[in-house]
Each structure stands twice: as C-alpha cells, then as structure tokens.
C-alpha positions as CSV (number, residue, x, y, z in Angstrom):
1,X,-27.3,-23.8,5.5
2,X,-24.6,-22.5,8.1
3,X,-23.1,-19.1,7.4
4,X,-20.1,-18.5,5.3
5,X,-17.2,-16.4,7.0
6,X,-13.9,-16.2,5.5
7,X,-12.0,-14.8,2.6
8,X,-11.1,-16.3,-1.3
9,X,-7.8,-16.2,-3.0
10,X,-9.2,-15.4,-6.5
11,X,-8.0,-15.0,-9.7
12,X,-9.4,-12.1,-11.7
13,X,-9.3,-12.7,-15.5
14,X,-8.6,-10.0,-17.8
15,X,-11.8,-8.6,-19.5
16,X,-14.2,-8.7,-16.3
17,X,-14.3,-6.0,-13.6
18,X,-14.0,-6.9,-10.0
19,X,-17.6,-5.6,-9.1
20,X,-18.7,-8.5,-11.5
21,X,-16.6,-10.8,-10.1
22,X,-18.0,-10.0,-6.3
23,X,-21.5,-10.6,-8.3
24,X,-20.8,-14.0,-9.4
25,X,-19.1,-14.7,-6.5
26,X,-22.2,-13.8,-4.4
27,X,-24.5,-15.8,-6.7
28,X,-22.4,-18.9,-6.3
29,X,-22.3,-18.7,-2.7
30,X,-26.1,-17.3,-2.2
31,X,-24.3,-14.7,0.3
32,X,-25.0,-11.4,0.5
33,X,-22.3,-9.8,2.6
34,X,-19.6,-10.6,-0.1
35,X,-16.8,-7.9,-1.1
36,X,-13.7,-7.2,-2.5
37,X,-10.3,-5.5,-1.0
38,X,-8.9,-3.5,-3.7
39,X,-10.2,-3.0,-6.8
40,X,-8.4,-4.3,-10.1
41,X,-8.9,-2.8,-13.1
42,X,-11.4,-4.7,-16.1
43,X,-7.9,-4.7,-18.0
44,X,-6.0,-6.0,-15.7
45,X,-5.6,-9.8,-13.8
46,X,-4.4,-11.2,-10.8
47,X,-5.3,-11.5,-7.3
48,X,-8.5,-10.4,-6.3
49,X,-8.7,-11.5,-2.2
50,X,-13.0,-11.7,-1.7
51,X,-14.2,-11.1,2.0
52,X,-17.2,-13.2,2.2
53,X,-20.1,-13.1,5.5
54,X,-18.1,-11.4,8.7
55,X,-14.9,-11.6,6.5
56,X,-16.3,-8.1,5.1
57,X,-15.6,-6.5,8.5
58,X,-11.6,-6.7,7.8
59,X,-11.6,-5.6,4.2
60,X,-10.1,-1.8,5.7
61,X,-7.1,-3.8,7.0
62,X,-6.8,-6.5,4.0
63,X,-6.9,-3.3,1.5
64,X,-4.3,-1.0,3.2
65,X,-1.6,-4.5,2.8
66,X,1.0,-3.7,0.3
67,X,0.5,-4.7,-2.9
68,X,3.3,-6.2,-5.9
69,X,2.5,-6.1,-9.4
70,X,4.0,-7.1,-12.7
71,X,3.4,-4.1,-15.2
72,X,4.2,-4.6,-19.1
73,X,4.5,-0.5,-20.7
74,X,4.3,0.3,-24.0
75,X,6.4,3.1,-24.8
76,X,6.1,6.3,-27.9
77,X,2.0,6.1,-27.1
78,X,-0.5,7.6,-24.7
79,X,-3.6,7.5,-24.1
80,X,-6.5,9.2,-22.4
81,X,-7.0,6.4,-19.9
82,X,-3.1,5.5,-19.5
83,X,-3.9,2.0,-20.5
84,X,-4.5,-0.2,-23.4
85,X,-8.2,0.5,-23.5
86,X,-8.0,4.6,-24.0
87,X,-7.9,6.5,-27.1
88,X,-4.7,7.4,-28.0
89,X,-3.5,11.2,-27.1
90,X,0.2,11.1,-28.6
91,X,2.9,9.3,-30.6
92,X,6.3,9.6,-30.5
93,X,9.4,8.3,-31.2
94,X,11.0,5.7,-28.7
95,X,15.2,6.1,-28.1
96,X,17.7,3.4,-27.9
97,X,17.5,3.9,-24.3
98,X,20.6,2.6,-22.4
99,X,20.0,0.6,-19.0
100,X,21.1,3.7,-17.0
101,X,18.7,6.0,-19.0
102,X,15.2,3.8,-17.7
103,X,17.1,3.8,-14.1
104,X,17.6,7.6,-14.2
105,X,14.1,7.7,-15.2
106,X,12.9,5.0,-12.8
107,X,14.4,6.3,-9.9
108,X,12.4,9.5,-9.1
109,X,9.2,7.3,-8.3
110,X,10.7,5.0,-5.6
111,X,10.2,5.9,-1.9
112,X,7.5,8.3,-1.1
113,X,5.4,10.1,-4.4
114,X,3.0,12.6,-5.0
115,X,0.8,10.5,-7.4
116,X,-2.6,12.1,-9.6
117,X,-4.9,9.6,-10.1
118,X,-5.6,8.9,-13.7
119,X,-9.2,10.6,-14.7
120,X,-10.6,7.5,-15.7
121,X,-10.6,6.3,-12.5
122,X,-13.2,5.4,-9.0
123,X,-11.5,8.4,-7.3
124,X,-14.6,10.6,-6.3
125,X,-14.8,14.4,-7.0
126,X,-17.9,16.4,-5.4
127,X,-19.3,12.7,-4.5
128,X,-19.0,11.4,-8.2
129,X,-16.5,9.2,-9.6
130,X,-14.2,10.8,-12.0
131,X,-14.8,8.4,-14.4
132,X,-18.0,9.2,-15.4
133,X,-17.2,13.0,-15.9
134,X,-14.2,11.8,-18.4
135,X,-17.0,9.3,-20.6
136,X,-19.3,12.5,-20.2
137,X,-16.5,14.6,-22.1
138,X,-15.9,17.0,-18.9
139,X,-12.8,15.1,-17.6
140,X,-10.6,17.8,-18.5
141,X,-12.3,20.0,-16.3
142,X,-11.8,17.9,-13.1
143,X,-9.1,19.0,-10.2
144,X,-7.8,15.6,-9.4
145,X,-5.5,16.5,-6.6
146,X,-2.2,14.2,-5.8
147,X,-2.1,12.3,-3.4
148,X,0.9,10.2,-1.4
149,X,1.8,6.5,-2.1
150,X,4.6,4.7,-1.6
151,X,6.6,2.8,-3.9
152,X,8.9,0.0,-2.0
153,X,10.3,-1.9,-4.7
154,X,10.5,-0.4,-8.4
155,X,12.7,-3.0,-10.9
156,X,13.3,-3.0,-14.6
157,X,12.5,-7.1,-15.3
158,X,12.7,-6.7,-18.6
159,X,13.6,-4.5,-21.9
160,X,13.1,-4.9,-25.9
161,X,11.8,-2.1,-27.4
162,X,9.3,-0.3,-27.4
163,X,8.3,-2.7,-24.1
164,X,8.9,-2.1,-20.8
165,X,8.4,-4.9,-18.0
166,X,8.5,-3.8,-14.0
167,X,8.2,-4.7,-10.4
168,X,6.0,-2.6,-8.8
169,X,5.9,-2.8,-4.6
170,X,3.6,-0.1,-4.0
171,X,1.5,1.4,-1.0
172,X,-2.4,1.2,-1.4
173,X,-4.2,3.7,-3.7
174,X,-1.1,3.4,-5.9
175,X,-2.2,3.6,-9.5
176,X,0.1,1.4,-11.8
177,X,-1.2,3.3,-15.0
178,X,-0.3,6.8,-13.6
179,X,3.0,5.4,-12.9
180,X,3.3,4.0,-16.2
181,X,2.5,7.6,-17.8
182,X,4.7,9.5,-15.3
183,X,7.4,7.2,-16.2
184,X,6.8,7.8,-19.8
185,X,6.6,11.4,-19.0
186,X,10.0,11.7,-17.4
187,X,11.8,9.6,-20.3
188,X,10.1,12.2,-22.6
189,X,8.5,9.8,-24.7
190,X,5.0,8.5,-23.6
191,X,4.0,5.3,-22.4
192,X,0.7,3.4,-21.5
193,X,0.0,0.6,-19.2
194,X,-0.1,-2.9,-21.8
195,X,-0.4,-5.2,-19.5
196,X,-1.1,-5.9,-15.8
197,X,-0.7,-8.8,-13.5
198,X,-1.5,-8.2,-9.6
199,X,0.9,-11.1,-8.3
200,X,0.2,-10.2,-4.6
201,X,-2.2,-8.6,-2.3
202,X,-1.2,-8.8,1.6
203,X,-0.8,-12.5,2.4
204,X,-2.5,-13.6,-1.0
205,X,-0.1,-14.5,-3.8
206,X,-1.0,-15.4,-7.0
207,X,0.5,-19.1,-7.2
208,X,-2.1,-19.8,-4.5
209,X,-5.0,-17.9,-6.3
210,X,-8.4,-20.1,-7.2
211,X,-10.7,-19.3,-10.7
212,X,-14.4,-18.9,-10.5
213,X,-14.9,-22.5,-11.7
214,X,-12.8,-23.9,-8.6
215,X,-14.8,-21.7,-6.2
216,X,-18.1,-23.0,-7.5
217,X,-17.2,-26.9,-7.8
218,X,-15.8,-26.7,-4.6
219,X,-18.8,-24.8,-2.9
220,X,-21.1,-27.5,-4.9
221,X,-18.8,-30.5,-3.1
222,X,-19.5,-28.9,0.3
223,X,-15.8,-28.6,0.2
224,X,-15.6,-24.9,0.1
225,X,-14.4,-23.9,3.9
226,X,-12.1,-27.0,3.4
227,X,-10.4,-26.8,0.7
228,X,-10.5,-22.8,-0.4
229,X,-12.2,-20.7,2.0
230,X,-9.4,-18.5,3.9
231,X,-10.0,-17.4,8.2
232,X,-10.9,-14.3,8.0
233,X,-7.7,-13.7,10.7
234,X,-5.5,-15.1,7.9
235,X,-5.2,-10.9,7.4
236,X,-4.2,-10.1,10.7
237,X,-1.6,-12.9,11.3
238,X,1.2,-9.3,11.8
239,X,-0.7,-8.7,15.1
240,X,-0.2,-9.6,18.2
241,X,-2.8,-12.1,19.7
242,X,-4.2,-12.3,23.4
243,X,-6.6,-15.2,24.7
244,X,-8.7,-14.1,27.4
245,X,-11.1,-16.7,29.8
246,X,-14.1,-16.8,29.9
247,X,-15.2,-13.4,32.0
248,X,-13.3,-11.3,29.7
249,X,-14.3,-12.6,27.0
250,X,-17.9,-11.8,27.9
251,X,-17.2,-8.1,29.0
252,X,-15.6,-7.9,25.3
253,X,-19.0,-9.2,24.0
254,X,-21.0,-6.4,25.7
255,X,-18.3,-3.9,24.0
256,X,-17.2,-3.2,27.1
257,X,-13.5,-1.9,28.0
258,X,-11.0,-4.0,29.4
259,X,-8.2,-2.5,31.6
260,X,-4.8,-4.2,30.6
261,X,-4.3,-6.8,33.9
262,X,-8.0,-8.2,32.7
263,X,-5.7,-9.8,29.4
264,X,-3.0,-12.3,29.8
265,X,-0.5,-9.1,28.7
266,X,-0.7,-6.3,31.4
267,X,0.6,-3.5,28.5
268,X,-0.3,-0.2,29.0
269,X,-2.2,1.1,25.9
270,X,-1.2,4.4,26.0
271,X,2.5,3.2,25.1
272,X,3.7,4.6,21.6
273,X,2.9,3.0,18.7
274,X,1.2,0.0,20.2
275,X,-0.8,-1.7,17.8
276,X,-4.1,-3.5,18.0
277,X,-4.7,-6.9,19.3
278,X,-6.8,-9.9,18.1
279,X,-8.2,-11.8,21.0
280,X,-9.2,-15.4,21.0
281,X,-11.4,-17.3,23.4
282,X,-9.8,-20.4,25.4
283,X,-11.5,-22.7,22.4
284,X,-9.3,-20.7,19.6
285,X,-12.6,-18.9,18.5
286,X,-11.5,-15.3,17.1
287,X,-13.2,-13.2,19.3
288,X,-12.4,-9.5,19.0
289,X,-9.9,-7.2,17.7
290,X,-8.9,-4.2,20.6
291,X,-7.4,-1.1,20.0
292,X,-5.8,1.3,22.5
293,X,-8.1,3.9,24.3
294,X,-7.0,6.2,26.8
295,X,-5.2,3.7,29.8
296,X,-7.8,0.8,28.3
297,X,-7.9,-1.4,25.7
298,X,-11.6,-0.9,23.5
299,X,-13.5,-3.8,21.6
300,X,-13.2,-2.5,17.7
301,X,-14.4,-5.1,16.3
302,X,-16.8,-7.7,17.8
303,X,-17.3,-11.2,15.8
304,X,-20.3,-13.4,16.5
305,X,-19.6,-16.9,17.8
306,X,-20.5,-18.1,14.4
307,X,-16.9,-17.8,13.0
C-alpha cells in the first residue's frame, strides 16, 4: 500500500473530542503519522483540517491560519468551564439591552487582547495541563497568565434574549469561551459559550468539510487522494513558490544551502520581512520549503519524493 500524504477537510461533530477523531481517523487510514491543527473543543463542531503521513510536518503553519467561528452565548449564567458543559458559578438577571449597549460592550475585544485562557483548558502550567488541576479541585489555585490574540472581525449576527449569536475572526490560541465570559463580564451580566460552530480554519471552510463516514467509504473505494485527500501545499498556497533544476534541487536534498542566483529569483534573503519559499522540482513535485539565513536561503523543511 503506497503512503498517504495530504490533509482532510473534516467535519467534527459535537459530542467527540478531536484527539478521538485523529484516532478513528488513523484507524481508517491504518496510518500512523496522522494529526490535527487546532484543537476543537468536545462541545463544539466544525472544521477540524487532519494532516495525515508528511502532511504532519506543516501542521505549525496550518495551525497559526486565522480562524472564523460562529459562537451562540447564553447570557445571566456562568459557569466554571465558560461553556455549556460546566457547573454553573452565577445567575443573574439579563437587561433589555439596546443594539448600542452589546456594541459598547463588544467593542473592547476587537483588535489586539490580552486574553486568560479558561482553567479548563490544554494550556500547560509546570508541564501539566490546567485541566486536570481544575477536575482535581485545585484550579483555583493555578496562575493562568494572559496571553495576546487577535480578534479581526467581531459581529453581532443575531439577538433575542437571553441569546447572543457572533462572528468571531480571531488569531490562533484565541479561546471563544473566554471571550464569551469576558463579554458577559463587561455587560455585567454573565454569559457562557451555548454553542459553537468553527466555519473556517485557514483555506478549509466548512461548506467543503467531509464526515467520518465519507472519509472511510472513500478510502475503502481507493478514491481517497481523488476525491478528498487535500496537497499538503494546499496550506502554503500565500507563499511564494520557486522551481529549481535538477542540481539544485539535489543540493536542497542534502540540506544543503543555496545562495540566491542558484533559484530562478536572485532575492537577497537578508531583505526585510522576506518570507519563506516553497520549491518545486521541474516535474511539479513539492520539494522543499526555504527560509532566509544570513545572505543564503536554508532547506527548513525537506519532503521525500513520495509526495
């Protein structure tokens, strides 16, 4: 059986966390090197991109892409968790608030935040995650300290009370349920996550997205890399992309460096804000991705000819 290198669309249910679904996803391919660019919560649905064989190498570039939820809050509770699944913490009252009342709330979370994580979360204190210190009943204890996201796009899609629907365009390592509790802080109320759709990750949207069933009836058709399977480049389509002949491309296999008149761009790589490269062989074969080093460009990442 030839190897499988590429990256799946999916669609995470509700109810299921996305550690299982790189399990099942694993079993169904009988691949080991499977893994998944930015977790979703078990509460939570939506797109679920699954780097699968060499794919895996690019899951640092696929999981720093912007993400864009659609976040239903519940407002007058909170709870421990900040989402549907915690124990409740407080009740209060929800206002007739006015369309200018959410903006004014809304706006002091767009742009660049200080965000805490929520203590029920992956985020790892002293080389644990906090999670299991909140289920252990020492969450309370834990310094969880902020740290910056961005928020690009933050719109009110929808209003009846006590429910809340948003937009969220957000940085990676944004939490949507600390921003649902911050928001319910600042309107002086409460409010908890109720529902969570991730509608896009990077160049993955959600109308595209395959279920579990369509990955495995596809993979048992031997129509898998056809009809589902993503190129692993499909991540890095924002870069700019060099093909090199035949003697470069073989210095790039040994990880050697390549000085820039060896590439079909002379560029000097010590120019500001130059960004990495992905390199193709004459055939279209992904080859390589450079970054800048000193006056040379340097082999980051080296994919086999198997791709």
């Amino acid at each position: 059986m030839s190897a499988i290198n590429g990256i799946l669309n999916l669609y995470k249910p509700a109810g299921i966390s996305s550690h299982d679904m790189v399990a099942r996803v694993r079993r169904i391919l009988r691949e080991k090197r499977v893994g998944h660019a930015g977790t979703l919560d078990p509460a939570a649905e939506g797109v679920l991109p699954i780097c699968v064989g060499q794919a895996t190498r690019v899951v640092e570039y696929l999981s720093d892409a912007r993400k864009v939820y659609a976040a239903l809050l519940g407002l007058g509770i909170s709870t421990d968790t900040y989402d549907r699944e915690g124990r409740v913490t407080a009740r209060s009252d929800v206002p007739d608030f006015s369309p200018a009342d959410l903006e004014k709330a809304l706006s002091h979370f767009r742009g660049k935040i200080e965000q805490l994580p929520p203590v029920y979360s992956a985020v790892k204190i002293g080389g644990q995650p906090a999670y299991k210190a909140a289920r252990a009943g020492t969450g309370t204890e834990l310094d969880l300290p902020p740290r910056p996201v961005e928020i690009y796009r933050l719109e009110i899609t929808g209003w009846r009370l006590p429910w809340l629907k948003l937009w969220v365009e957000c940085s990676k390592g944004t939490y949507i349920r600390s921003l649902a509790y911050d928001i319910g802080q600042a309107l002086g109320c409460g409010a908890f996550m109720a529902g969570l759709v991730r509608v896009q990750s990077g160049p993955f949207h959600l109308k595209d997205a395959y279920a579990l069933p369509e990955v495995e009836a596809a993979q048992q058709a031997g129509q898998l890399e056809a009809a589902i399977l993503q190129p692993l480049d499909a991540v890095l389509e924002d870069w700019p992309a060099w093909v090199v002949d035949e003697a470069a491309a073989e210095k790039i296999r040994q990880g050697r460096n390549l000085v820039p008149g060896a590439l079909n761009e002379g560029l000097d790589p010590t120019a500001a804000g130059l960004p990495m490269r992905r390199v193709y062989t004459a055939q279209g074969q992904l080859l390589a991705l450079l970054e800048p080093e000193g006056s040379e460009w340097h082999p980051a990442k080296v994919f086999t000819s198997t791709i």
